[in-house]
N, C-alpha and C positions, 0 to 999 in steps of 0.2 A: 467656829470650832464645833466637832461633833459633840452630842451626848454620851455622857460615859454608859454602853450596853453592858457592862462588861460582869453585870453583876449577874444576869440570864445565862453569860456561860460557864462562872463561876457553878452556878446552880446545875446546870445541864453536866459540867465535870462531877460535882459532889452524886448525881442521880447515878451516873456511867460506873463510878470507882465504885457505887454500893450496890450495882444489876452484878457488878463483877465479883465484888466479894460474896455474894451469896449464890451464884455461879459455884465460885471456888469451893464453899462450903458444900454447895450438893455434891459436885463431883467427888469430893473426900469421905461423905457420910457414904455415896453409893459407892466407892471402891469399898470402903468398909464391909458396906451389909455384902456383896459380892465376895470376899475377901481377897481380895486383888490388892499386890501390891500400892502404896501409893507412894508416890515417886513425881518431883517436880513434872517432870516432862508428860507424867500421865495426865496428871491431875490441869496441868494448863492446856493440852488438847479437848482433855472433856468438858473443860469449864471456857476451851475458848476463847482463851487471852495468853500472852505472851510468856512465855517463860522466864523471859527478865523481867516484866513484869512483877510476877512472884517474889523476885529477887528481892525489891525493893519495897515488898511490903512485910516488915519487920514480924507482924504476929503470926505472918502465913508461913513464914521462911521458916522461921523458927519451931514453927509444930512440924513442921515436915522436916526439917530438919531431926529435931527428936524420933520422931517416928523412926527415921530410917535409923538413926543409932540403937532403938530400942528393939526394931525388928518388927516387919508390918504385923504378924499376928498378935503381937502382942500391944497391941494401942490400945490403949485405956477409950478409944472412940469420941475425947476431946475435940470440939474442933473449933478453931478460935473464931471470936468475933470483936467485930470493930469498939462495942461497947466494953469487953472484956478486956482487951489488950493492957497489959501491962505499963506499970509508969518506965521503964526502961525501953520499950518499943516506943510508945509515943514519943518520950524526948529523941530519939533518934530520927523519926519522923518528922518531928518540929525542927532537926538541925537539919536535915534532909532539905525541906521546903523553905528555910531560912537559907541557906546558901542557894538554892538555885532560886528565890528572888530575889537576892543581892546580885545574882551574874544576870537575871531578867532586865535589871534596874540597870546595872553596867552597859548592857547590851544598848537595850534602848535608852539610852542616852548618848553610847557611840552612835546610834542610824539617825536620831535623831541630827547629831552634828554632820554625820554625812549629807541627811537629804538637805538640810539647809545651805551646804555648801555645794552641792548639783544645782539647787534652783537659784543660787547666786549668779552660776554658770550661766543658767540659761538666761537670764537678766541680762547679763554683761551679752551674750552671743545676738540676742534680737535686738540689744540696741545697736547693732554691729554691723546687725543687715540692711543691704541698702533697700530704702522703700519705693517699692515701682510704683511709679505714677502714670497714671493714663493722662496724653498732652489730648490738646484741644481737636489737633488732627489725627490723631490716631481712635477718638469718639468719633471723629465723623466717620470715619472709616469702617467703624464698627455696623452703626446703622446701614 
């Protein structure tokens, strides 16, 4: 059985989401200082990551979200961080990553039953095939 790697990319995910949040965060301070609109779709071109993305990170959504109710000149120049994030973001984010490793865990347990019933297959198929044997005259024949 393999080693479980699985904690390096655990890590390497946790590094990627936090290059991107502070991504996010320049891009918002410099539409600021610029006074440029900031607007989901600006702000994920300049910062470089996905607009759904954005979507589903509850303390980014949500200040851009205000901003645009409040009117971009008027932003108070807020701009969230992961440390700051509200207890109502994070549990939304906890149920977020709680349902999608429960269907993680669902999944890989259906592929798991699949592959074990592919390799049952192929057990049952090779004992099935006839095994060619080379006869005593068909070696000599060889040489």
């Amino acid at each position: 059985m393999r080693a479980d790697n699985s904690s390096h990319l655990r890590e390497a995910a946790r590094r990627k989401h936090e290059e991107c949040l502070r991504r996010v965060t320049a891009a918002i301070r410099e539409a600021d200082r610029l006074h440029q609109p900031v607007t989901i779709q600006g702000v994920a071109k300049a910062a470089r990551v996905s607009p759904s993305w954005i979507y589903t990170q509850p303390e980014i959504y949500e200040a851009l979200r205000a901003r645009r109710a409040q009117g971009d000149r008027q932003a108070s120049g807020r701009v969230p961080k992961v440390e700051t994030a509200g207890r109502a973001s994070q549990q939304k984010r906890i149920e977020l990553l709680a349902s999608r490793l429960k269907e993680t865990t669902q999944d890989n347990h259906r592929l798991r039953s699949e592959l074990a019933v592919v390799h049952a297959e192929l057990r049952r198929l090779r004992q099935l095939q006839p095994r060619h044997t080379v006869s005593s005259e068909q070696r000599g024949n060889l040489g």
